[in-house]
C-alpha positions in Angstrom: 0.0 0.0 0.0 1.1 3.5 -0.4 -0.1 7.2 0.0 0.1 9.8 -2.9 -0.2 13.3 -1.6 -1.3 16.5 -3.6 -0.5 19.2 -1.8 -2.4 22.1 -2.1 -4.5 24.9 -0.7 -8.8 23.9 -0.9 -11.4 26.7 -3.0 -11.8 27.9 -6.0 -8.9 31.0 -5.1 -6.7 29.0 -5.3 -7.3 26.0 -8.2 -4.5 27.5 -10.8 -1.8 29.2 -8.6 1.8 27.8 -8.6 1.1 26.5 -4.9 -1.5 24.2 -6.0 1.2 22.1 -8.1 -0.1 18.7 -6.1 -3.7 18.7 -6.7 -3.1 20.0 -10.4 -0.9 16.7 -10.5 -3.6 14.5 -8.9 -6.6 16.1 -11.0 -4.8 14.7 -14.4 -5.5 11.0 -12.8 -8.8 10.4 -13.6 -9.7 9.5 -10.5 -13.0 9.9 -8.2 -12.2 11.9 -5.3 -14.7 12.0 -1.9 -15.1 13.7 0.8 -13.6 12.0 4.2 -12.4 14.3 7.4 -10.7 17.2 6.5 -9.5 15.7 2.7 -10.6 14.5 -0.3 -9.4 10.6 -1.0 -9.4 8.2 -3.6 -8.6 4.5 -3.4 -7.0 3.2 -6.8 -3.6 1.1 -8.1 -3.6 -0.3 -4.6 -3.1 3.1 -2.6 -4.9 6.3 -1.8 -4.4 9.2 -3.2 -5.2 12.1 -1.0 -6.0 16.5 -1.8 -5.7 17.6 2.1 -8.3 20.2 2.7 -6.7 21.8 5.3 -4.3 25.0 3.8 -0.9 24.0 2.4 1.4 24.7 5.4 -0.9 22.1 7.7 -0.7 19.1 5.1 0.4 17.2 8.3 -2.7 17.4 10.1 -4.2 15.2 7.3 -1.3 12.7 6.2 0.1 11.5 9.8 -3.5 10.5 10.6 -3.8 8.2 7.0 -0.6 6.9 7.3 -1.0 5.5 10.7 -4.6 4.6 10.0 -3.3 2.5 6.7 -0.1 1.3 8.0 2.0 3.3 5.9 5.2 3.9 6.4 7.1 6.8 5.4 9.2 5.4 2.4 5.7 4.4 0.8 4.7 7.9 0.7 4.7 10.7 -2.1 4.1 14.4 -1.5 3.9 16.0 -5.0 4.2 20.1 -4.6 5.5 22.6 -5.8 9.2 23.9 -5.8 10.9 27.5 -6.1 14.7 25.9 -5.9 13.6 24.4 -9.5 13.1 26.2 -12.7 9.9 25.9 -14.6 9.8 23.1 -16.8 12.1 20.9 -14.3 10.7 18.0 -11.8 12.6 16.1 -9.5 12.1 12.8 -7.4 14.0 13.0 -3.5 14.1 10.6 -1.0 14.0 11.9 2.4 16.7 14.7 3.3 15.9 19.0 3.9 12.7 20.0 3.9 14.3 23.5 2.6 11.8 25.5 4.9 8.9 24.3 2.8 6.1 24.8 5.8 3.8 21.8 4.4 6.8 19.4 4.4 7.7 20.5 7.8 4.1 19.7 8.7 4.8 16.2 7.2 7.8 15.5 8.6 6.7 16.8 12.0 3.2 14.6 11.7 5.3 11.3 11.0 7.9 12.0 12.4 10.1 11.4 9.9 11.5 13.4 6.5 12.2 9.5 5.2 8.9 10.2 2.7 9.5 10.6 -1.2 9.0 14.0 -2.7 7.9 15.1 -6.5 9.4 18.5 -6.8 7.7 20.7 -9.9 10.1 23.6 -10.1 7.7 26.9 -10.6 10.9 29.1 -10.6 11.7 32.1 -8.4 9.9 34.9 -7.3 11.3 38.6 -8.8 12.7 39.3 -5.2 12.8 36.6 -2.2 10.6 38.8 -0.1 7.8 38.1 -2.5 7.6 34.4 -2.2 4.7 33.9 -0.2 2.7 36.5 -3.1 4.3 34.2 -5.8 3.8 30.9 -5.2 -0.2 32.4 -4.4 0.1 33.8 -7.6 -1.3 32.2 -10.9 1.2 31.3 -14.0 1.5 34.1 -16.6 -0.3 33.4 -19.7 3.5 32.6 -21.5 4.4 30.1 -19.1 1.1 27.8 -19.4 2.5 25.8 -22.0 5.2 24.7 -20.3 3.4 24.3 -17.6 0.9 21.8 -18.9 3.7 20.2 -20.4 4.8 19.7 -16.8 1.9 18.5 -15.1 1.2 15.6 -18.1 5.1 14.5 -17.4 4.6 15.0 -13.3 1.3 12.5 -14.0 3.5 10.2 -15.8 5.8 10.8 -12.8 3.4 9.5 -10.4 2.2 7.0 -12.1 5.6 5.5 -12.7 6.3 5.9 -8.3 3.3 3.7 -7.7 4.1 1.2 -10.7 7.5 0.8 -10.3 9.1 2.1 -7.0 11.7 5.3 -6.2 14.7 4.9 -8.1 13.4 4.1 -11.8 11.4 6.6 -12.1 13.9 9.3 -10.4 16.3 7.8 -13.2 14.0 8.5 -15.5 12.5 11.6 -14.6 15.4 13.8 -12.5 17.3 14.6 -15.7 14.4 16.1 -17.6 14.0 19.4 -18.7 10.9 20.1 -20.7 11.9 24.2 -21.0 12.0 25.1 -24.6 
């Protein structure tokens, strides 16, 4: 069994900004989400794949409480989110390590206590000035980036597909070294 996290921020606000990378990735699935608690889950490829509904930087609160309830331990969980250490049109797979002061990691990490869970990184770039970060990653792609960026979330659901298929280290073979910028 295994968990597949998008993370995310709920309401329609937020649907198409760059810190919704998670559930953009999980929407491109095809699968039925419901309602249970404070998330929306669905049970497919012999996991669950999970939208937290609580805000981004409390992911936590939702995945400590599935993971225990489905016996899963951390190296059988994904967190798919966003990444401003990354440019646009990069994804990367980690195992473990810095949570790089990402506030819903943290909220992982603390919940499981562990940072031995698997990340999907989709680099969204950098902000114009590192004081606007928190603005830009609640900030929508410009129209001239949403090629590339559907380009990423098709090879991010390929990405997580391949995790749950195949395991860690093929798909970061596969995946770390791509670079779909023009």
């Amino acid at each position: 069994m295994f968990l597949v996290v998008g993370q995310g921020n709920p309401g329609p606000g937020y649907e198409r900004t760059r810190h919704n990378a998670g559930f953009q990735v999980l929407d491109r699935l095809g699968l039925e989400f419901r309602k249970r608690g404070e998330a929306l889950l669905a049970e497919a490829k012999g996991g669950v794949f999970v939208k937290p509904l609580t805000y981004y930087n409390a992911t936590g609160r939702v995945v400590g409480p599935l993971a225990r309830f489905y016996k899963i331990p951390p190296e059988r969980i994904l967190v798919v989110h966003d990444e401003m250490d990354l440019p646009l049109g990069r994804l990367r797979f980690k195992a473990g390590g810095g949570l790089a002061g990402n506030k819903g990691l943290i909220s992982i990490a603390e919940a499981l206590g562990s940072t031995g869970f698997h990340r999907l990184r989709l680099g969204i770039g950098k902000p114009p000035s590192p004081r606007e970060g928190a603005r830009y990653v609640l900030s929508p792609f410009r129209p001239e980036e949403l090629p590339l960026w559907e380009r990423v979330l098709e090879a991010a659901r390929g990405a997580v597909l391949c995790w749950v298929e195949e395991g860690f280290t093929p798909c970061a073979n596969r995946y770390n070294a791509l670079d779909l910028a023009p």
